[in-house]
N, C-alpha and C positions, 0 to 999 in steps of 0.2 A: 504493500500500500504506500509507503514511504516514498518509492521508487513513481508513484504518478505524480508528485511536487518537485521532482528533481526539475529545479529552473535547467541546471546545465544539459538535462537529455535532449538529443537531438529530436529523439522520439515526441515525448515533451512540446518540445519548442513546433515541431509539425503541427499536432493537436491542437497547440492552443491556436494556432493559425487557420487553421483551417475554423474550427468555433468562431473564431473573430468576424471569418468569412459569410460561414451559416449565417451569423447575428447581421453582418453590416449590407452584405447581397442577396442576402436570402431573405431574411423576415423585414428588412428598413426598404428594399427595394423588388427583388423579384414574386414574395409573395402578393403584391401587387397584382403582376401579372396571371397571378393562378386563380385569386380573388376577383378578376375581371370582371367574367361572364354572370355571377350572381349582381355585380353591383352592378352591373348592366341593367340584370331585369328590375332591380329593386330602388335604385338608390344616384345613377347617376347615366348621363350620354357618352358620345362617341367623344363626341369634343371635349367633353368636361374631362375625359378620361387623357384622350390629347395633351389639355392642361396641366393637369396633375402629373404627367410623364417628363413634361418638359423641365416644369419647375424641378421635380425631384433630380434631374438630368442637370439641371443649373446650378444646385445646391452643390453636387459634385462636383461638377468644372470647378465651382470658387474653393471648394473642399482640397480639390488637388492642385491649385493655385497655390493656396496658403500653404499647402504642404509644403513646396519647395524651397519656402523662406525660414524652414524650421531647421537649425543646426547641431543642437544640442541633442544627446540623448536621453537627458531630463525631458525638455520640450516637447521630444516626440513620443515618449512614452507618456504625457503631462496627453496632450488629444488623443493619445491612443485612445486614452480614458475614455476622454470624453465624447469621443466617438462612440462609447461602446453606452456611454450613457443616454445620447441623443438618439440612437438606434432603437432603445427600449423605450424612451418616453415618445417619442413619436409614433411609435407604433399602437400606445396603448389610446392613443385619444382618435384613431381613425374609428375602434372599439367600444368608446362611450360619447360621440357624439357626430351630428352628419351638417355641422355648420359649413359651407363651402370655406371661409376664408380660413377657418383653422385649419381644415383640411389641406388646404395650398400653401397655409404659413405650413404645418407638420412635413408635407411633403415635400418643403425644399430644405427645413432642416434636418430632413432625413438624409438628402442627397449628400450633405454635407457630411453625416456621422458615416455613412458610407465611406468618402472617400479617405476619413480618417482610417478605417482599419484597412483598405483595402489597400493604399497607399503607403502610408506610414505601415501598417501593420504588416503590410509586405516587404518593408525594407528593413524592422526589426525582423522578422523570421530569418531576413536573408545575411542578416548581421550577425548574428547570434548562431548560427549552424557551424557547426565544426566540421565541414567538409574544406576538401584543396579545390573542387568544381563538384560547384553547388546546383545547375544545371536538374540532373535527377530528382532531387530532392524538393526544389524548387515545382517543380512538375509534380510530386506529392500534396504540395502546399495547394497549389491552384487548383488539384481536381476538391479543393474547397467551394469552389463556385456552384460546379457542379451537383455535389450533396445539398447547396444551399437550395438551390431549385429542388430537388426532389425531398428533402426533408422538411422544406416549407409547403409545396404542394399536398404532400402525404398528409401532415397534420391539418393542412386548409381541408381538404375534400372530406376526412376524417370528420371534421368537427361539423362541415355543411351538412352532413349524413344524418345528423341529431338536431343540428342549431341553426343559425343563421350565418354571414355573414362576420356580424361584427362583435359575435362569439367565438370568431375564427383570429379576428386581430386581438383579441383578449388572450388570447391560448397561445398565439405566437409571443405576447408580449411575457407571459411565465417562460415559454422554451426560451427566449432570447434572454432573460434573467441569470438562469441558470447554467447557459454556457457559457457567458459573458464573465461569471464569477471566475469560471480558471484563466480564460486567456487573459484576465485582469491580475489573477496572481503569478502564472509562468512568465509573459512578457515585461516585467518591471524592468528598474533603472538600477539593478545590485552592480554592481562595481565587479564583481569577481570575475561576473562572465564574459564572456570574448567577444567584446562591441566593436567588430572592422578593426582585426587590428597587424591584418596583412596589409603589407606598401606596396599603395598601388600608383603608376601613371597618372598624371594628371588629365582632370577631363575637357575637352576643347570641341566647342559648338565645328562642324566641318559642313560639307555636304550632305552625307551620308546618316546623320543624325535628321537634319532637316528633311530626307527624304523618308525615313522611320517616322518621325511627327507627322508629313501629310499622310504617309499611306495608312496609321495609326488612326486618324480624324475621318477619312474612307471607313475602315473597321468601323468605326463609332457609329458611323451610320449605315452601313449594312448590319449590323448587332443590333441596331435599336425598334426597328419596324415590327421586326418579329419577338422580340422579349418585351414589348410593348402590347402587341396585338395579337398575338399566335394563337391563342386557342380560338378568339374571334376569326379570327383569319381560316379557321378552317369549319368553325360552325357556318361560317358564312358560303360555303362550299355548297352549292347542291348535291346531295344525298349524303352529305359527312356532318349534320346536323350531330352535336352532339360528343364526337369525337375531339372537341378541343381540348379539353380537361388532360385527355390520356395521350395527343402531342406534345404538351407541356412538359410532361412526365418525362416522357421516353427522352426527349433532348436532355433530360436533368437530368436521365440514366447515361443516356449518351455521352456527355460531359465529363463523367465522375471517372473514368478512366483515362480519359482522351487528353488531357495534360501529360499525364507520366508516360504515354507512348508517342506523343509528337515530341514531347521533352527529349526523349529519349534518341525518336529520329533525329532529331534535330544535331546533335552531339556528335551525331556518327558523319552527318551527312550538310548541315550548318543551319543558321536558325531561318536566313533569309531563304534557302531552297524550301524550306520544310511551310513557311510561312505564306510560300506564295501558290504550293500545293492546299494548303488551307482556305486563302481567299479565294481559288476558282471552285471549291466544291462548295463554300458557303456562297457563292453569283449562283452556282446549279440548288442551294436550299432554297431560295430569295426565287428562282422562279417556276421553281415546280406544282405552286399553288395554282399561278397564270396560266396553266396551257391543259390541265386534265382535273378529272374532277374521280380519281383511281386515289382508292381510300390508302390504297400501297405505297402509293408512291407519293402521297401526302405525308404519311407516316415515315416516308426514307428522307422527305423534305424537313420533317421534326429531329429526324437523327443525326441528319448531315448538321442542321445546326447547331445542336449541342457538344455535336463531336468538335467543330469547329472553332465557334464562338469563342467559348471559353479557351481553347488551347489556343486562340490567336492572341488572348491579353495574355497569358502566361509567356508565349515565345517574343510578344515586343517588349513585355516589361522586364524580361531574366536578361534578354538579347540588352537593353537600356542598363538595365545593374550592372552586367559585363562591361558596356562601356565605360561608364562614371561608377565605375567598383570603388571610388574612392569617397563617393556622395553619391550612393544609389538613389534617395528619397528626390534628390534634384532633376535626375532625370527622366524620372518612374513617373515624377510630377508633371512635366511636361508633357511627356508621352501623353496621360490620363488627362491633361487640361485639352489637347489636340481630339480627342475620343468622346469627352466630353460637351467638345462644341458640335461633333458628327450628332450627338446623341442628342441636344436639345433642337437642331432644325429639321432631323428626320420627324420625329412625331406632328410637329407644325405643320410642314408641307404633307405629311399623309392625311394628316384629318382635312386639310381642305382638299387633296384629291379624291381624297375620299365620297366627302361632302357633293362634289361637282361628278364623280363618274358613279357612283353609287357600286361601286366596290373596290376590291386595294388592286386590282393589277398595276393601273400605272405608277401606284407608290412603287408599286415592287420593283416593276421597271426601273423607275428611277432610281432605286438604292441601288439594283445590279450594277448598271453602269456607272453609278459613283465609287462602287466597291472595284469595278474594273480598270477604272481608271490610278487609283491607287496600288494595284497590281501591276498596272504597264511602267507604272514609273519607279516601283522596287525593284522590276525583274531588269531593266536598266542602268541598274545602282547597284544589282546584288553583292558585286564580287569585292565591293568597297568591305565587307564584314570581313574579310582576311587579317585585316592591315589591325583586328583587336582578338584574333586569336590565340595570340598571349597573355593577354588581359584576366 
């Protein structure tokens, strides 16, 4: 038992990260999207939900803004907190009350407690692991994302089975309590443990960085249409009424491994090859919905995305640590402000093509080719990741 508080295990420091991840992606942000389809029928619209996506989406951007200007590892351990605090109070008031503006104030300081652990709490993980290439392990951390969708879903759908709704953000707000407790005591500011303390290179803005941030803000908005809208997006299918709940799922199950094996490709083979095999099969998630109405191949359209998604912020953000290994949170931040911006004008523009074509194909279209276009311009720049292969 002694041995689950050891601050210094690697094992340890995993777990509490990934909890971090459940608590700040999972129940502050993608239980959102698993709770949709009931607040749909009950409690709000397309747009209002548009809203509420963006703002959450906005709180992040400033979330992973402010991140970068944190130096210390008091300070970053000081919001880790407080991210883990924000994360659970926001989540309990979507729970006891349906006032629009507190809804939109919760939901953008939710965004914000998000990118505190996602950010920050991804660069304590990354600090703190006693590996010489941390790559693997880092790809442990991140299939965090993925359990968050499926461990917030499972208890959403669980709880709608008996209750409502906003019995559902009550019961995430206890699970989010409770894991938040360890990765509050594993991840502290103790002095003994190994906070970055390999000499690394210095880090310098180049090309190559700049072309990781735009095609990073691409990602942002190919990720956000569908973790915004997916189970709509497939209820809204002729004859897949229904089936959105159990899309949602699958891509959370998809996700939950799909870090630690693109991590892993990535290693053998580099992170920018592996990366740009990721964003053409998330262009083939994004339009498989548009062209067939094959409950199969909707459902490989749910897998490819979860497979994908997630392993894409794990390989730009381990790929950004490797760079700035000497100030990982600086450029983890950036990366995440760039992704950030993808993610608050995807929502915007799908609900007004939404609104004008009376369903998502030409969002979709439009994310595809925004996500392709940050693919032409990695796979143009790829061979630039050589030159931090010592790093």
């Amino acid at each position: 038992m002694r041995e689950i508080f050891n601050k210094k295990s690697n094992t340890n420091i995993i777990i509490a990260g990934i909890f971090a991840l459940i608590v700040g992606m999972g129940v502050a942000r993608f239980a959102f999207t698993s709770l949709l389809p009931s607040m749909l029928e009950n409690r709000i619209d397309i747009s209002f939900a548009g809203v509420l996506a963006s703002i959450n989406y906005f709180g992040y951007l400033l979330g992973a803004i402010f991140a970068i200007f944190l130096k210390t590892v008091k300070q970053k351990v000081l919001f880790f907190r407080i991210g883990l605090f924000l994360s659970i109070s926001t989540t309990i008031i979507l729970g006891l009350n349906t006032n629009d503006f507190l809804w939109i104030s919760s939901r953008f300081i939710a965004g914000f407690g998000s990118a505190m652990l996602m950010v920050i709490g991804s660069s304590l993980v990354m600090s703190r692991l006693d590996f010489k290439d941390k790559t693997k392990a880092m790809g442990i951390h991140f299939s965090g994302i993925g359990f968050s969708m499926v461990v917030t879903d499972i208890v959403s759908r669980s709880v709608l089975n008996y209750f409502d709704w906003q019995s559902s953000w009550i019961i995430l707000t206890v699970l989010a309590v409770f894991l938040s407790s360890y990765s509050f005591y594993i991840l502290d500011e103790e002095k003994s443990i190994n906070f970055v303390k390999i000499k690394t290179k210095a880090f310098k803005f180049d090309s190559f960085v700049f072309v990781l941030i735009f095609s990073y803000f691409t990602v942002g908005v190919g990720f956000v249409v569908q973790a915004t809208f997916l189970p709509d997006i497939i209820n809204s299918i002729k004859g897949l009424e229904g089936f959105g709940s159990n899309s949602w799922l699958l891509a959370g199950i998809a996700g939950i491994p799909s870090c630690i094996i693109w991590m892993r490709l990535a290693y053998k083979f580099g992170s920018s090859n592996i990366i740009l095999v990721c964003m053409f099969l998330l262009i083939i998630s994004i339009l498989i919905p548009t062209f067939t109405n094959s409950l199969y191949l909707n459902l490989l359209s749910a897998f490819l995305y979860g497979a994908t998604f997630i392993a894409l912020v794990a390989l730009f953000l381990n790929l950004g640590g490797k760079i700035a290994s000497s100030n990982p949170v600086f450029l983890m931040g950036a990366l995440t402000s760039s992704y950030g911006i993808g993610q608050i004008s995807a929502p915007l523009y799908s609900v007004a093509l939404i609104d004008k074509y009376k369903n998502y194909d030409m969002s979709l279209y439009i994310t595809a080719f925004i996500l392709f276009l940050g693919a032409v311009v990695l796979y143009f720049n790829k061979n630039k990741e050589k030159k931090y292969a010592s790093n």
